[in-house]
N, C-alpha and C positions, 0 to 999 in steps of 0.2 A: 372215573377210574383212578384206582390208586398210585399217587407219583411214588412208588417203591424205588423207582430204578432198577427193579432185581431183574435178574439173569432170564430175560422174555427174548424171543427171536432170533436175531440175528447178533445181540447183544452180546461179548464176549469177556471173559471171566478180566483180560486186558482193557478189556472197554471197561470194567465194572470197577476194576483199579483204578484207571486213570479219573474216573469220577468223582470216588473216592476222595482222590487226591485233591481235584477241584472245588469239591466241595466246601473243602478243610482251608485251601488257599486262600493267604491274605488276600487283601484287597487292590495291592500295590502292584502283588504278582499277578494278578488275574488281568489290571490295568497293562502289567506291560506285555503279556500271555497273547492279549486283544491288538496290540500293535504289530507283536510278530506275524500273527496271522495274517492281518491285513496287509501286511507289508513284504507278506511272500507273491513271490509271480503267480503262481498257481490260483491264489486264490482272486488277482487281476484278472486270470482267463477264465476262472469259474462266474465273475461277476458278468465280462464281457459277453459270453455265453447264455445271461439269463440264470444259468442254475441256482445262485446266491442274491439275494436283494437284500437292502435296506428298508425299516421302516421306523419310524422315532416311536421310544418309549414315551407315550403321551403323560402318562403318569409321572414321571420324572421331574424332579427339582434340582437346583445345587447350588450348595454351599462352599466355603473353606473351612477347615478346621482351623479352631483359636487357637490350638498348639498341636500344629502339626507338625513340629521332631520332634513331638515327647507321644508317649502311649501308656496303659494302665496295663502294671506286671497280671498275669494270667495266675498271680497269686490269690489274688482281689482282695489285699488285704487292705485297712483303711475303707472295704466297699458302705459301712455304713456313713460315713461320712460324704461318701460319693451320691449316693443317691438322695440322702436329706436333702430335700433341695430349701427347708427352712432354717438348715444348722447352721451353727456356729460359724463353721470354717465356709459355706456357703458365704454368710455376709461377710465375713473375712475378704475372701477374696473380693469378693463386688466391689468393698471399702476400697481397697488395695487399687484394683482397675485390671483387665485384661492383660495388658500392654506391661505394665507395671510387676502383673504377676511374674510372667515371662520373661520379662528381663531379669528380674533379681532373683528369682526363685525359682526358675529352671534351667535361664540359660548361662548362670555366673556362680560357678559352685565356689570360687573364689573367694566371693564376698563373707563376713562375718554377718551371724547374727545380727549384732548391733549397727554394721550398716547398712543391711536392708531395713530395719528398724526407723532409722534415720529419713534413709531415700523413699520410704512407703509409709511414713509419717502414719508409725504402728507403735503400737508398744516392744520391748525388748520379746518380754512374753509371747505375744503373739506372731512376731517373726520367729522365734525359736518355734514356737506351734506349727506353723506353717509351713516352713522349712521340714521338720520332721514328719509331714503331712505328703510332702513331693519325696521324702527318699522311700517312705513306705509306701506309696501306690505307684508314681510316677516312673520313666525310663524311658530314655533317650532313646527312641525309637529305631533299629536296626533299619534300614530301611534309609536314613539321613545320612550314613558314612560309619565308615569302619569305625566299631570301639576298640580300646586298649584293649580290652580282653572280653571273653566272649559274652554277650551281651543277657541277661532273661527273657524269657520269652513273654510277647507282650501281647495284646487283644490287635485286631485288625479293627481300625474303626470303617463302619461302612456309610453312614448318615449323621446329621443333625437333625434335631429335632427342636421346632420352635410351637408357639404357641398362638393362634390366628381365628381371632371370632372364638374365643375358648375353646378351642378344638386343636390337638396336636396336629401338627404338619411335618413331613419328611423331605428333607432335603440331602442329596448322596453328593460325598464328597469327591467322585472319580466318576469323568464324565466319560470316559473312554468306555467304561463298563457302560454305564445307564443310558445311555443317550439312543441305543437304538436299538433295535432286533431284526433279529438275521431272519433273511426266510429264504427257503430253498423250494424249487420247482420239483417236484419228484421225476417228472415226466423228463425234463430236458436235464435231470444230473443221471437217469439209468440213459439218456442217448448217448451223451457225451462219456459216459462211466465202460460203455461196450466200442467206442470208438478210440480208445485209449490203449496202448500197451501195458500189459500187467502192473508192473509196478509202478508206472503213472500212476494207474489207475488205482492200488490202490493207496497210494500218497494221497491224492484227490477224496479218497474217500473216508481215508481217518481225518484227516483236515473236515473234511462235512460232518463228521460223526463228533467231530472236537463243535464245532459251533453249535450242532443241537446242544450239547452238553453244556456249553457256557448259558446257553437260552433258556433252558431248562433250570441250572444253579438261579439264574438271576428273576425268574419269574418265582421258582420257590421260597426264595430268601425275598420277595418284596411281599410276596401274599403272608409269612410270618412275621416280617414288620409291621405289615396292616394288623394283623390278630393283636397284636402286641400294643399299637396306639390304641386299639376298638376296647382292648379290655384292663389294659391300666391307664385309658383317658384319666381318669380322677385323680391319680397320682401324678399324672403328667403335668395336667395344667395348675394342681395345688403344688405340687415340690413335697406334699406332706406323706413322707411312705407309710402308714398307718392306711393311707388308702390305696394299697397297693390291694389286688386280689388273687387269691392261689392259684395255680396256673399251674400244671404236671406238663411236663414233655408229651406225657401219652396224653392226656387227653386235648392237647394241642394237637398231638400228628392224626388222633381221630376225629377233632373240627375239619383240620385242614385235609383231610385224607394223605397223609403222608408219613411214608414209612419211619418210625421210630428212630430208625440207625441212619437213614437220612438228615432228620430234626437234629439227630444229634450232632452230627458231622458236621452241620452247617452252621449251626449255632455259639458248637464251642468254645472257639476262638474268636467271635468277634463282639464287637461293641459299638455303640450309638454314642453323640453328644446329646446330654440329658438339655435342656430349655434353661436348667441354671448357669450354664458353658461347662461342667466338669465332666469326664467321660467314664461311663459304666458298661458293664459286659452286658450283653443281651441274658443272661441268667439271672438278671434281677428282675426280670418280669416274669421268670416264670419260678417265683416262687414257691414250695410248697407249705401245706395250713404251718406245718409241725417247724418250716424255716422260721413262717413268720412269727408264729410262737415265742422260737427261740430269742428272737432277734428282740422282743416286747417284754419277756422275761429276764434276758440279759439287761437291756436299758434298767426295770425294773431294782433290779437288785445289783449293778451297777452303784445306781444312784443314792442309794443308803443299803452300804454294803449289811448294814446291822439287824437290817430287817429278819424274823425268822418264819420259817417257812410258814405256819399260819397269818401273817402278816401280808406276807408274797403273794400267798392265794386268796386273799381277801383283795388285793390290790387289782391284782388279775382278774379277778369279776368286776369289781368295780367299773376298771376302766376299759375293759376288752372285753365284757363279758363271758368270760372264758372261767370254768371252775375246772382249776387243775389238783388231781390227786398228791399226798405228799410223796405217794411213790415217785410221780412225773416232777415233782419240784424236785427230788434228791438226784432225780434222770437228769436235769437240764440242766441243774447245780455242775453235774459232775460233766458232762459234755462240753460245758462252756467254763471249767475249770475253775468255780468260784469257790469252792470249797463248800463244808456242810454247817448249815446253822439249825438244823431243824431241830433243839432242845432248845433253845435260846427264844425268849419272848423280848417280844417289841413293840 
């Protein structure tokens, strides 16, 4: 059966909202969403009762995040850098160290160029690199304390991701979410649901109808994690995004059976720790052909901006096997603002 969520039974246009909502909800919120619950009376006498039980999500790992008060702006800008997991700024930072990064580079905006340089025993260069590397992607994550002023919006990270026996592994950062699943007795919540005064009862029952809907967010959002290791394994455990493979929203919510504007909701604000430690939005795995194109095209002509468009597309089959029209080279040119070289030989 399709996990639509849509407006079936007894489901109500206020139920279809507040899922909605949940869906969308960071990570943080859903974590402390999951303590109020439990930490109401009601739902102590729903346990006491039988109607509510525990069971552990067996699947389940966890980790800490490496920079857990900082997050990646919901701009994704800098995202090619983030998921290279061979680049530049990759060994940059590994040189640098964890620990190192975070002290001078995201949690001391104070410091000068030149002595982070110094302290990280980098070049000038590449501490001004790096440094301009954390204000374009990075942001003191909303969530760690009040900013000066209002903060941008950032990705909710949900997991890490390591690499075990060549196989990616998931591990989630908020054990309050993953560590178990709710189960309800049908039988003994309609006794206790007709033995109750009305608005007990129905307190009692949007509280039950809230825990399906956390149960539900959290088995769908792990079964799209799995899609996601199964089918950019190769990219995972190389770091080499060349081997990433195309991947549509739709033809994910049609693997998974799951409604489109579901995938969407749940996907688009969050993000993963990639195996190199940097974090990226779950939107780099489902890349589509004409993204990755772009993104091989760009490197492309980038890298000798002088090449002209005969050049481009000879390079492009070469190395991608990909033979692109000089209509789609002046397309791509002009999309990714490099200007037009198609008269110019190289």
């Amino acid at each position: 059966m399709r996990l639509g969520f849509s407006a079936k039974g007894s489901t109500s246009i206020h139920g279809q909202m507040k899922l909605a909502r949940l869906l969308e909800m960071p990570e943080r919120e859903v974590s402390d969403r999951v303590r109020e619950l439990e930490a109401d009376p009601l739902f102590e006498r729903l346990r006491a009762a039988g109607v509510v039980s525990f069971s552990p999500f067996s699947e389940a790992r966890f980790a800490a995040r490496r920079f857990g008060g900082w997050g990646v702006k919901t701009s994704s800008e800098g995202l090619g850098d983030l998921i290279d997991g061979q680049g530049d700024i990759v060994r940059l930072i590994q040189r640098v160290g964890q620990e190192r990064f975070e002290e001078f580079f995201l949690n001391d905006e104070a410091r000068s160029d030149a002595e982070r340089s110094q302290a990280c025993d980098v070049s000038l260069k590449e501490a001004t690199r790096l440094r301009e590397f954390v204000d374009r992607v990075y942001i003191q994550s909303e969530f760690e304390g009040p900013a000066q002023s209002a903060p941008a919006k950032v990705f909710s990270a949900v997991a890490g991701i390591s690499v075990e026996d060549g196989k990616p592994i998931l591990s989630f950062f908020h054990r309050e979410i993953w560590s178990k699943r709710y189960g309800v007795d049908e039988r003994r919540r309609e006794e206790l649901l007709r033995g109750l005064p009305p608005k007990e009862a129905h307190k009692a029952d949007a509280l039950l109808r809230e825990l399906d809907f956390l149960d539900r967010r959290k088995t769908t959002l792990y079964r799209v994690l799995e899609a996601f290791l199964e089918t950019q394994a190769g990219f995972l455990v190389s770091g080499d995004p060349e081997k990433r493979r195309s991947l549509t929203q739709k033809d994910l919510s049609d693997r998974l059976d799951v409604s489109p504007s579901v995938l969407n909701r749940l996907i688009s604000n969050k993000s993963v720790e990639l195996p190199w430690g940097l974090e990226a939005p779950l939107s780099v795995f489902v890349p589509s052909r004409k993204a990755m194109m772009l993104g091989r095209f760009q490197e492309l002509a980038l890298g000798d901006p002088g090449l002209s468009d005969e050049r481009l597309r000879e390079k492009m089959v070469k190395l991608h096997g990909v033979a692109l029209s000089r209509r789609s080279i002046a397309q791509y040119r002009k999309e990714l603002g490099l200007g037009g070289h198609g008269r110019r030989a190289a």
